[in-house]
C-alpha positions in Angstrom: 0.0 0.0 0.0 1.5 3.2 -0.8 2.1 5.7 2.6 -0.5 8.3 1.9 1.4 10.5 4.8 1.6 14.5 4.1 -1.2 13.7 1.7 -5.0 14.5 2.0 -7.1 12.1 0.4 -10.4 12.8 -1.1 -13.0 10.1 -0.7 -16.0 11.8 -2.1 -16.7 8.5 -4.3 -16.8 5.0 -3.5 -14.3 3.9 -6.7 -12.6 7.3 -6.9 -10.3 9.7 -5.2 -8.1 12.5 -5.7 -4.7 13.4 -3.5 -3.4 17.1 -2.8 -0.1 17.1 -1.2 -0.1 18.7 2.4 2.9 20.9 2.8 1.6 22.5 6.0 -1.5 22.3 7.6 -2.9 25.6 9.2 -5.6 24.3 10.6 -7.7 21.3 11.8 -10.8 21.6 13.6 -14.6 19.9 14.1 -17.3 22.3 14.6 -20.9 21.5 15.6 -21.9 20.8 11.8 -18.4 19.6 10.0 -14.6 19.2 10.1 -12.4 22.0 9.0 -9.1 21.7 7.8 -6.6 24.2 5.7 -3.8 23.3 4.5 -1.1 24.7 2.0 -0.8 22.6 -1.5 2.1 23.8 -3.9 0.1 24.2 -7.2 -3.0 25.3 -5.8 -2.0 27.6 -2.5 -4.0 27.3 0.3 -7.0 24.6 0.3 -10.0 24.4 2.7 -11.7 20.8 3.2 -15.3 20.2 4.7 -15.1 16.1 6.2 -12.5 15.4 4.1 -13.8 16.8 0.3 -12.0 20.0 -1.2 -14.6 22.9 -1.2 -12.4 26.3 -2.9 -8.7 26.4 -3.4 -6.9 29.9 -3.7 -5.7 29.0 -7.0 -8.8 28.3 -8.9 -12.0 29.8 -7.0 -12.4 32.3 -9.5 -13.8 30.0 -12.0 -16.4 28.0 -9.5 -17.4 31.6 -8.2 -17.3 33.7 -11.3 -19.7 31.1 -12.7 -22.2 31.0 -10.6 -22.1 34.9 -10.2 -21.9 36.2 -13.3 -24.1 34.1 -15.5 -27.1 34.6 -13.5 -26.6 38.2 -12.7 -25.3 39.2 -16.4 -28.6 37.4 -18.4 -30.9 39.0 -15.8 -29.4 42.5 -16.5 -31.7 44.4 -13.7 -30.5 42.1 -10.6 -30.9 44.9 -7.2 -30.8 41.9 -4.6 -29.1 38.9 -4.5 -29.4 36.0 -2.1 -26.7 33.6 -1.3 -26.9 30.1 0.2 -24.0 29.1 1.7 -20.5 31.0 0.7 -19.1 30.7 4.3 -15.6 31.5 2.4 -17.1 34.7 0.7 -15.9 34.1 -2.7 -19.1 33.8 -3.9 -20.2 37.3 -2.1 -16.7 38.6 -3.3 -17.7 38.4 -7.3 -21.7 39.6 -6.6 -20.2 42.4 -4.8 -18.2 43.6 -8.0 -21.8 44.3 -9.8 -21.9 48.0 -8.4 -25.6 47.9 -9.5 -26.3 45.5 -7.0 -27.6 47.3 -3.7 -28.0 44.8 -1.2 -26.4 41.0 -1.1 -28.4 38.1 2.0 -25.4 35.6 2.7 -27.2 32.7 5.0 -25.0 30.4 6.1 -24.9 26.8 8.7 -21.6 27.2 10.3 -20.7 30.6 11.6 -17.4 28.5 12.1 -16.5 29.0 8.3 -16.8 32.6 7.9 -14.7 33.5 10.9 -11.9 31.0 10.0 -12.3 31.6 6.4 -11.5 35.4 7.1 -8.3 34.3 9.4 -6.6 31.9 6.6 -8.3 32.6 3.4 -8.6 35.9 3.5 -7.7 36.2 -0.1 -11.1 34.6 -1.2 -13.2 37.1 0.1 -10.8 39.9 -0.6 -12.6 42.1 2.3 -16.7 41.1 1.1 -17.6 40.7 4.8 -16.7 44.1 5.6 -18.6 45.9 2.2 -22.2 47.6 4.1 -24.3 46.0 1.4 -23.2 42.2 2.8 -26.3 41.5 5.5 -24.7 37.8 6.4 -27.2 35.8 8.2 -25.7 32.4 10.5 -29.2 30.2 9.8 -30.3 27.0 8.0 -30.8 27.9 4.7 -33.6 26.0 3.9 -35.3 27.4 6.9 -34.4 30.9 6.1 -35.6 29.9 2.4 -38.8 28.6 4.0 -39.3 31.3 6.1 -38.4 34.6 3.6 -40.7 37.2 2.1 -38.4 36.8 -0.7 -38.4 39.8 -3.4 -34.8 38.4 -4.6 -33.6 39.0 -8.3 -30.9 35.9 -8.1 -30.4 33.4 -5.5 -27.2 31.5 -5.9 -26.9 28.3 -3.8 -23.4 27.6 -3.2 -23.7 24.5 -1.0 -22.0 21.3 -0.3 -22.7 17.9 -1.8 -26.1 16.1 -0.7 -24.7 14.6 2.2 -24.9 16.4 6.2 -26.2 19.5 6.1 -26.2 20.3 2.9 -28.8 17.3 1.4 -31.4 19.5 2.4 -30.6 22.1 -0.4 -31.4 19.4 -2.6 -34.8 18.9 -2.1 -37.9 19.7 -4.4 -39.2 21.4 -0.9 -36.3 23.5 -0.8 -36.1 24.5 -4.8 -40.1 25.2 -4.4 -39.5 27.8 -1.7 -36.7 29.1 -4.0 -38.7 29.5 -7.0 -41.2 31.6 -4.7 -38.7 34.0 -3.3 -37.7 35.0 -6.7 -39.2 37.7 -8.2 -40.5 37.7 -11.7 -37.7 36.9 -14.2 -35.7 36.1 -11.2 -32.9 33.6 -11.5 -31.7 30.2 -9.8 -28.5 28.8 -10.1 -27.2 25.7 -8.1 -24.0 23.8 -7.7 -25.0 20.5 -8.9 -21.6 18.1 -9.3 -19.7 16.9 -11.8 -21.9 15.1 -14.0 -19.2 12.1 -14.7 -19.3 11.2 -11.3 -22.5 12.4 -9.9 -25.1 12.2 -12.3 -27.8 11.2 -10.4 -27.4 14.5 -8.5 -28.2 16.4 -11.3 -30.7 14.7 -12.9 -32.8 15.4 -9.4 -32.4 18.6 -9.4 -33.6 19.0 -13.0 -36.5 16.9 -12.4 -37.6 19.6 -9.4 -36.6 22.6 -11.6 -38.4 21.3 -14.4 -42.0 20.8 -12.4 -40.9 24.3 -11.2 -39.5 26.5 -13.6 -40.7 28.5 -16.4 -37.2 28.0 -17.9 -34.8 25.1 -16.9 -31.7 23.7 -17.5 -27.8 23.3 -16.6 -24.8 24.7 -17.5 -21.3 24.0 -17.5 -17.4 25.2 -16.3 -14.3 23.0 -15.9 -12.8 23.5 -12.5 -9.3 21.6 -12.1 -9.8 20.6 -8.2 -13.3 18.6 -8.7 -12.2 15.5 -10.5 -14.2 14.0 -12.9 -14.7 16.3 -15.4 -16.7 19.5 -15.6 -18.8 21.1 -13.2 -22.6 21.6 -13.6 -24.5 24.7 -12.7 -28.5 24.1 -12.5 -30.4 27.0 -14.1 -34.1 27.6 -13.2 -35.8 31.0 -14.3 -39.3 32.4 -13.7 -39.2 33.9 -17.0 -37.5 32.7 -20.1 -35.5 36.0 -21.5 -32.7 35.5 -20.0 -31.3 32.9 -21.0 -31.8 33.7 -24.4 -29.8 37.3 -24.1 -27.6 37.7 -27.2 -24.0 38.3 -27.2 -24.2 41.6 -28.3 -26.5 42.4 -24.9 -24.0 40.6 -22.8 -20.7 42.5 -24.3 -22.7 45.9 -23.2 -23.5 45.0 -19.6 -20.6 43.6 -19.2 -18.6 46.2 -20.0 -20.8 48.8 -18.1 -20.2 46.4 -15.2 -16.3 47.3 -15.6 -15.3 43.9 -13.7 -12.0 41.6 -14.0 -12.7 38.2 -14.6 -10.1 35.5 -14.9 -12.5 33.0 -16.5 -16.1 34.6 -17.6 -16.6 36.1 -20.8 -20.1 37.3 -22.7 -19.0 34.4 -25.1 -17.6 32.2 -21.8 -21.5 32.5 -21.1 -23.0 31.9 -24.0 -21.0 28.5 -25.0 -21.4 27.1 -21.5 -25.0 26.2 -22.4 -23.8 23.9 -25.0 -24.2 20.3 -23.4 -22.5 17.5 -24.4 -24.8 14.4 -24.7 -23.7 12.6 -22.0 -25.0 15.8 -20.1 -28.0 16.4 -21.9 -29.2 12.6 -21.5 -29.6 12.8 -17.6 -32.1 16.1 -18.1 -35.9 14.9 -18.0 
């Protein structure tokens, strides 16, 4: 057997696993809800685990978080207030915050745990989002705050951990109902839904929910080098069914009025992510 030592081990599958080499670890901790460790990787900087599975890496956030920011908030084109589900790193707070149109950003999040650490040894992720005044983070259950909101939201972006612990529960038909009726008109959804290779049966339920739901459903797609197995899907579910069909021409003009760096999204970044392979396309309903 090969000594594994200095190594953390993912073991997010049954028949597959991924190993990022440890060359210190800054810390190691179990809160009420989850284990936390950080630990410093040469190729991809500092790396925070949840029980065990990689969750954001310094080196290649900006994709997972510019994805599930942008997109939305772009092909919507009017989005005032954005709800987020989960974050506890800020990344995903970080990129909505850029939108200078955007007046007023709900983070909810489980573990109060994440934030305060995440602001200790990752402070690079949020890049000071905690402290901006139109951040109102919320330390609740997500679905309960999503059961329990008068809504009003433009976007809600759930960036939540796999269907297992506490995060199965943002997986649930109940929970994407509630969603749906927090949004306003037009409003957007957008979900982290696994890499399709590997989890299929993960997105296939949420498309199921979104498309009893939605006025306008589907996934879309980004490659991000620490989930193994290929890339990423992002569910989509809309109340109305423009925006997914903005042009390219639309898209170059708010983008540019936006006046944000991106490192991965693009107006054409956007548009070709939509384009499914097959294999993709045949576990949608």
């Amino acid at each position: 057997m090969t000594d594994m030592t200095g190594w953390s081990v993912e073991r997010l599958h049954d028949d597959h696993s991924q190993a990022l080499r440890e060359t210190r670890v800054l810390y190691d901790s179990q809160t009420d809800h989850q284990r936390l460790r950080v630990f410093e990787n040469p190729t991809f900087g500092r790396v925070l685990t949840l029980d065990g599975v990689v969750q954001v890496t310094e080196r290649d956030n900006f994709i997972y978080h510019e994805m599930l920011t942008h997109v939305p908030i772009l092909a919507h084109g009017r989005a005032r207030r954005v709800l987020i589900v989960g974050g506890g790193d800020g990344g995903m707070a970080r990129e909505v915050l850029k939108h200078r149109s955007v007046e007023s950003v709900t983070m909810v999040e489980i573990d109060g745990g994440v934030v305060e650490f995440s602001k200790e040894y990752l402070p690079s992720i949020s890049a000071g989002a905690f402290e901006d005044p139109r951040l109102d983070l919320v330390i609740a259950d997500g679905a309960a705050f999503m059961r329990e909101t008068e809504g009003g939201f433009d976007v809600i972006i759930v960036d939540s951990t796999d269907p297992v612990g506490p995060g199965e529960v943002l997986f649930t038909d109940t929970f994407y109902d509630h969603a749906r009726q927090a949004l306003t008109e037009g409003g957007i959804l957008v979900t982290q839904n696994g890499v399709p290779f590997m989890q299929g049966d993960e997105l296939s339920g949420t498309m199921r929910a979104f498309r009893a739901l939605f006025e306008d459903w589907t996934c879309y797609l980004a490659t991000v080098p620490t989930y193994a197995g290929g890339p990423m899907a992002f569910g989509w579910g809309s109340t109305g069914t423009a925006a997914r069909r903005t042009d390219a021409e639309t898209l170059r003009a708010r983008f540019e009025a936006a006046a944000i760096e991106t490192d991965y999204y693009t107006p054409e970044v956007h548009l070709g992510t939509f384009a499914l392979p097959p294999y993709v396309s045949r576990l949608l309903p």
